[in-house]
C-alpha positions in Angstrom: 11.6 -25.3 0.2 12.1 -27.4 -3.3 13.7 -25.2 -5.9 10.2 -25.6 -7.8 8.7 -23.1 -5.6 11.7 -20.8 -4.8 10.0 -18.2 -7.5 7.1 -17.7 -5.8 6.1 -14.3 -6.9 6.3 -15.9 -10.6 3.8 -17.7 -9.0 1.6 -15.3 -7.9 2.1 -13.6 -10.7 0.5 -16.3 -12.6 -2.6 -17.0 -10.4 -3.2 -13.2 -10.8 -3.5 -13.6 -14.6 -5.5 -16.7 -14.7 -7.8 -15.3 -11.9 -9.3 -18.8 -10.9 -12.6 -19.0 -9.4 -11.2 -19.8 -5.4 -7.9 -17.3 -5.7 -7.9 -16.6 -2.3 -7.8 -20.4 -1.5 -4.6 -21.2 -3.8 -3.0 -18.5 -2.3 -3.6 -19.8 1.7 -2.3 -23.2 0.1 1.1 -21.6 -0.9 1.4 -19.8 1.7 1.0 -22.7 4.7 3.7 -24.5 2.5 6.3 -21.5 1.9 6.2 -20.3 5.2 3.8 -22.1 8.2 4.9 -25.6 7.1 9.0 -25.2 8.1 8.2 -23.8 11.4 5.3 -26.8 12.4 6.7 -28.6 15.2 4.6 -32.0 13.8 6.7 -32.7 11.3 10.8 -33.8 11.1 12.8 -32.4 8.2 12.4 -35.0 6.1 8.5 -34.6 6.4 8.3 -30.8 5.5 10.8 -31.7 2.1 8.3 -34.8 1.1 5.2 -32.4 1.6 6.9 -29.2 0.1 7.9 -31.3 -2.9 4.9 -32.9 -3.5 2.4 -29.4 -3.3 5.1 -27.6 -5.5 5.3 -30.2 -8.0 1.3 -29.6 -8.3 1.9 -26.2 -8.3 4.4 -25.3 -11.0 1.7 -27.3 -13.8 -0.7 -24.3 -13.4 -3.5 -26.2 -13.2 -6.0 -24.0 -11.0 -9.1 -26.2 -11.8 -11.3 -26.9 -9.2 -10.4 -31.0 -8.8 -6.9 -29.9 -8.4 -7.6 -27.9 -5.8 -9.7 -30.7 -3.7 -6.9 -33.4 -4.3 -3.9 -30.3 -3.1 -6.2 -30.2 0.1 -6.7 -33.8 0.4 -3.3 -34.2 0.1 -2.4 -31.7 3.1 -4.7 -33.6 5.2 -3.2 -36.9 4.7 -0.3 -35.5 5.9 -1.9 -34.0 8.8 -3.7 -37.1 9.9 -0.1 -39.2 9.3 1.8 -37.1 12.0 -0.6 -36.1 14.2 -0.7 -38.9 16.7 3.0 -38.5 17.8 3.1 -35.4 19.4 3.1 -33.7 22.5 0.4 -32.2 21.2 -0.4 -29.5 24.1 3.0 -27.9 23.4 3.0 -28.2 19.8 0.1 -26.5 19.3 0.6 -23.7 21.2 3.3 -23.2 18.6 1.0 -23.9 16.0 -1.0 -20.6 17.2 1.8 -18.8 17.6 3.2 -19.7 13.8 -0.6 -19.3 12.4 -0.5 -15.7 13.4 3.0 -15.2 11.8 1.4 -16.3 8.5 -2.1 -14.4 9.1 0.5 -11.3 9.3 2.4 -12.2 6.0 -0.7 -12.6 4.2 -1.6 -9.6 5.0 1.5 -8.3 3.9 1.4 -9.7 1.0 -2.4 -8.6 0.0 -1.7 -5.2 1.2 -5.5 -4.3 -0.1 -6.7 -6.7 2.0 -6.5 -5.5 5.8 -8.3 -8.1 7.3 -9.6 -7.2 10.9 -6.2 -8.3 13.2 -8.3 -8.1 16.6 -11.0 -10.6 15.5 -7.8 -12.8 14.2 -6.3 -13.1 17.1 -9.3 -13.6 19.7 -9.8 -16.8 17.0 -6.3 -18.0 17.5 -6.7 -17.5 21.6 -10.0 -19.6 21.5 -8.8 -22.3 18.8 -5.6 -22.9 21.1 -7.8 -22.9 24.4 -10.2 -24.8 23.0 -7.8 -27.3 22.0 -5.8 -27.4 24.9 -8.9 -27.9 27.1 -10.1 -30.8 24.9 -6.1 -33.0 25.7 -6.5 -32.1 29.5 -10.2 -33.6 29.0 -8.7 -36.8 27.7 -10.2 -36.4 24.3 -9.9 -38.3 21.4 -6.9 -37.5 18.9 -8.9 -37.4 16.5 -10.8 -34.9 17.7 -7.6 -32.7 17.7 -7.2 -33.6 14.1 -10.4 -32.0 13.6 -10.0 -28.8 15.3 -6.3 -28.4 13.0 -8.0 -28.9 10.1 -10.6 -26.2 11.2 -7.7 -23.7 11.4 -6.8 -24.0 8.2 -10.2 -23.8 6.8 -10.7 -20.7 9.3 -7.6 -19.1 7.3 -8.9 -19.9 3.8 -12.5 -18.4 4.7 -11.0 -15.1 6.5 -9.2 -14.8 2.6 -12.6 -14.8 1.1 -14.2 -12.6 3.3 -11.0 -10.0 2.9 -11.5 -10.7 -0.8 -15.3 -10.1 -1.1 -14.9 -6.7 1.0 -11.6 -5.7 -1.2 -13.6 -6.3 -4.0 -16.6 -4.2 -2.8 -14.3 -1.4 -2.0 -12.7 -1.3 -5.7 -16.3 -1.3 -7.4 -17.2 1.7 -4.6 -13.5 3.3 -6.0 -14.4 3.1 -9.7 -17.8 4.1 -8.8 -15.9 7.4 -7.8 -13.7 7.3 -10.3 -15.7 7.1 -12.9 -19.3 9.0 -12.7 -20.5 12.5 -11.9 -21.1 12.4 -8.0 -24.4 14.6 -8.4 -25.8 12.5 -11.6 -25.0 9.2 -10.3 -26.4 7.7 -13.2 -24.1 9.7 -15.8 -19.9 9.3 -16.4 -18.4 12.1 -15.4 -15.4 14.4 -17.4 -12.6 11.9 -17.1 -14.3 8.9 -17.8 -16.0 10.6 -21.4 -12.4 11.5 -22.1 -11.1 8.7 -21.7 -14.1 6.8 -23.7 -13.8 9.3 -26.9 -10.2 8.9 -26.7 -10.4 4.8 -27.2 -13.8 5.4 -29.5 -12.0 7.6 -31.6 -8.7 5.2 -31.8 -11.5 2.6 -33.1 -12.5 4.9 -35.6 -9.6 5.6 -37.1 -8.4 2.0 -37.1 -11.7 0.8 -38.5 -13.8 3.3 -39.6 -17.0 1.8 -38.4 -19.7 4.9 -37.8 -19.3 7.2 -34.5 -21.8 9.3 -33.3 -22.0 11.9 -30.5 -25.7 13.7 -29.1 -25.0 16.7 -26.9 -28.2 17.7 -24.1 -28.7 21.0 -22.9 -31.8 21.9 -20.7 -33.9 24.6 -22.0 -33.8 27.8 -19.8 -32.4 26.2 -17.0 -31.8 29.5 -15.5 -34.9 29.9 -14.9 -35.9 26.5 -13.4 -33.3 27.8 -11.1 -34.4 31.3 -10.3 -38.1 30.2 -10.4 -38.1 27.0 -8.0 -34.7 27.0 -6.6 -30.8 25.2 -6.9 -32.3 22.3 -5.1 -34.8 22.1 -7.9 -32.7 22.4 -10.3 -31.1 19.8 -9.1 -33.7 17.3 -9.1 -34.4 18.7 -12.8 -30.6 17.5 -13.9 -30.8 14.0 -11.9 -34.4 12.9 -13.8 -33.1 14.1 -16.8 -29.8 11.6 -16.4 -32.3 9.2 -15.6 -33.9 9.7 -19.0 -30.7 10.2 -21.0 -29.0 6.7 -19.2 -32.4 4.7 -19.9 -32.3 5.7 -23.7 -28.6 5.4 -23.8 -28.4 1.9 -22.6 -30.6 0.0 -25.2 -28.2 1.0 -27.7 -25.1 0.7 -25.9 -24.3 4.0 -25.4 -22.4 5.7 -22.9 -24.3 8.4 -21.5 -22.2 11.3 -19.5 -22.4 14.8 -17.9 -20.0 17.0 -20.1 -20.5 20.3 -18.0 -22.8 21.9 -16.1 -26.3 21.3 -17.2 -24.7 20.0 -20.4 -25.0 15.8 -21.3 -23.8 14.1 -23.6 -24.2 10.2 -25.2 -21.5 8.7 -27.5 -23.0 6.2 -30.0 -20.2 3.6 -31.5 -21.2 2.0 -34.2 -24.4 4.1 -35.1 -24.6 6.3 -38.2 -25.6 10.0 -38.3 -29.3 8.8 -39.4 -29.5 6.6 -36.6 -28.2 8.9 -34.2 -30.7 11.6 -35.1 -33.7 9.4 -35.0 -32.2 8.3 -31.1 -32.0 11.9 -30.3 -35.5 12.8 -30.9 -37.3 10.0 -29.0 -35.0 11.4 -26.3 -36.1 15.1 -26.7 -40.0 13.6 -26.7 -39.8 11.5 -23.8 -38.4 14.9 -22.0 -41.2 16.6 -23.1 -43.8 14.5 -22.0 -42.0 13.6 -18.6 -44.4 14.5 -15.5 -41.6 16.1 -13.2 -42.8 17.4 -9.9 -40.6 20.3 -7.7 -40.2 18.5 -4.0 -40.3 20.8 -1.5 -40.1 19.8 2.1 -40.2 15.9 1.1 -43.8 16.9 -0.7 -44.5 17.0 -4.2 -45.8 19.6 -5.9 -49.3 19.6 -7.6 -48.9 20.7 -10.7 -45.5 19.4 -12.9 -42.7 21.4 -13.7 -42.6 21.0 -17.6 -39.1 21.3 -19.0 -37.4 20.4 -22.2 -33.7 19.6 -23.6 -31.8 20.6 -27.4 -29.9 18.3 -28.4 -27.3 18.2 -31.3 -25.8 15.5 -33.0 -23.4 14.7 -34.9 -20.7 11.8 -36.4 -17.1 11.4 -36.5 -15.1 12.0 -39.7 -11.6 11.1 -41.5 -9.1 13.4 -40.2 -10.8 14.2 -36.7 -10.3 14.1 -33.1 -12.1 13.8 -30.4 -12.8 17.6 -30.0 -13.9 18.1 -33.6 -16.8 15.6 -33.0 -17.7 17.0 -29.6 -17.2 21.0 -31.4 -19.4 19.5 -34.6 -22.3 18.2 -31.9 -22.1 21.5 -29.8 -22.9 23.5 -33.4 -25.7 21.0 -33.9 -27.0 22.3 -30.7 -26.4 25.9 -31.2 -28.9 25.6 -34.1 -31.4 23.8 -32.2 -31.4 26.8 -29.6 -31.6 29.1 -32.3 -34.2 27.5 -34.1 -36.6 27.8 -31.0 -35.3 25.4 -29.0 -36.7 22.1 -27.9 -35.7 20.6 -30.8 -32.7 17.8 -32.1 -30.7 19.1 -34.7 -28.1 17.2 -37.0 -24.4 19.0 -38.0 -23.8 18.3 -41.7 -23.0 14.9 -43.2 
């Protein structure tokens, strides 16, 4: 290949960074040239050179827009429909198959993320080279062959965006896991509010815009749970981080399940005021929420009334992320001492 496109990781490098809208399609293009284009029986030496020169010279500008995308492929089928008519073309390809698999395999090599079903690959290849085959012993058309090449190649592009649309679905299932409480699905779990105070606090102390943290604890959960049952309880927790998620999010906080029956709602950029004025439209809307114990898939008549604490409480010079959480937490140790169902505020 041209020394242009010897560093092809560099290049892929790149595309990675700039993320352009049709990836997966830039990436089939350098692929066909690096390594299906020198082993195509359709072109002569001097061919492959002209057309590797030409792509990599397009390449190495790092222009991933979408026109020079259409002329790159334009381009490629010039080629195609300048050499086509001067082969043996039965023989040929049959290689062509037999190199398009070798590439299949290398891209899936080289996306090892994307494992792209190899059995449905390789039926396609058997029925695009029978196909083909069939259609010279028929006497057909050359240009019908043409057609059924340039198929291939779209057939590789497309099998990249399918293997990029499922690898994408799989990484937002993974930081789905990753990242909130598998019981309270609408909640962040541990790691995820660790790792959220740890950058919130950073912020902070760079900045010193306002940070404030509310702390939820259900009132005599116990109970709930001796009285109607763990499943219950349960159910108790999930339309509570229903409640806690659908406050949190009109003011851009990030709601999360600190422990237990414990919940907790980071608030960047509100003050201590703010904050406790946010924490008791939460502890009403608890109050007044018409929860029903499901038993058997049928709901119970009459509600199970429960309520939440919550303590509050902002971030100060000199503190970490634990001193905020430990303030909030004493916030809510006076609200259950004070008779619960209440929102307390630590000290300014």
């Amino acid at each position: 290949m041209s020394n242009t496109c010897n560093d092809i990781d560099l290049f892929f490098k790149t595309l990675r960074e700039s993320a352009p809208k049709r990836e997966s399609d830039w990436r089939a293009i350098v692929l066909f040239v690096r390594n299906l284009l020198p082993r195509l029986t359709i072109y002569d030496d001097d061919k492959k050179s002209e057309i590797q020169f030409e792509i990599c010279e397009q390449l190495i500008e790092n222009d991933f827009s979408e026109e020079r995308l259409e002329a790159l492929l334009a381009m490629l089928d010039m080629y195609l429909m300048q050499t086509i008519g001067a082969l043996e073309l039965e023989e040929a390809l049959a290689q062509e198959k037999r190199t398009a698999a070798v590439l299949m395999n290398e891209m899936n090599e080289m996306i090892s993320t994307m494992h792209g079903n190899t059995a449905r690959q390789d039926k396609r290849l058997t029925n695009f080279q029978n196909e083909t085959v069939e259609a010279i012993q028929d006497g057909s058309r050359k240009s019908l062959i043409v057609s059924k090449v340039r198929g291939m190649f779209q057939e590789i592009i497309e099998e990249f965006r399918e293997e990029a649309r499922v690898l994408n679905a799989k990484a937002e299932h993974f930081r789905m896991t990753a990242d909130f409480d598998p019981l309270l699905t609408e909640l962040h779990n541990r790691r995820a509010l660790d790792a959220f105070l740890r950058e919130a606090t950073e912020t902070f102390a760079r900045t010193g815009a306002p940070l404030s943290l509310m702390m939820i604890d259900v009132d005599h959960f116990k109970k709930v749970n001796d009285t109607y049952g763990h499943q219950a309880g349960d159910d108790v927790l999930r339309a509570l981080a229903r409640l806690v998620s659908t406050h949190a999010i009109q003011y851009d906080g990030f709601s999360a399940r600190y422990g237990g029956e414990e919940l907790v709602v980071v608030m960047p950029g509100m003050d201590l005021d703010r904050a406790a004025v946010k924490a008791e439209a939460l502890r009403a809307d608890v109050e007044r929420y018409d929860f029903r114990v499901r038993t058997n898939g049928q709901l119970s008549e009459t509600p199970l009334k429960f309520t939440v604490s919550v303590g509050v409480a902002r971030m100060k010079v000199g503190w970490n992320s634990g001193d905020l959480i430990g303030a909030a937490d004493g916030a809510l140790y006076q609200a259950k001492n004070s008779g619960r169902n209440r929102a307390c505020s630590a000290p300014k």
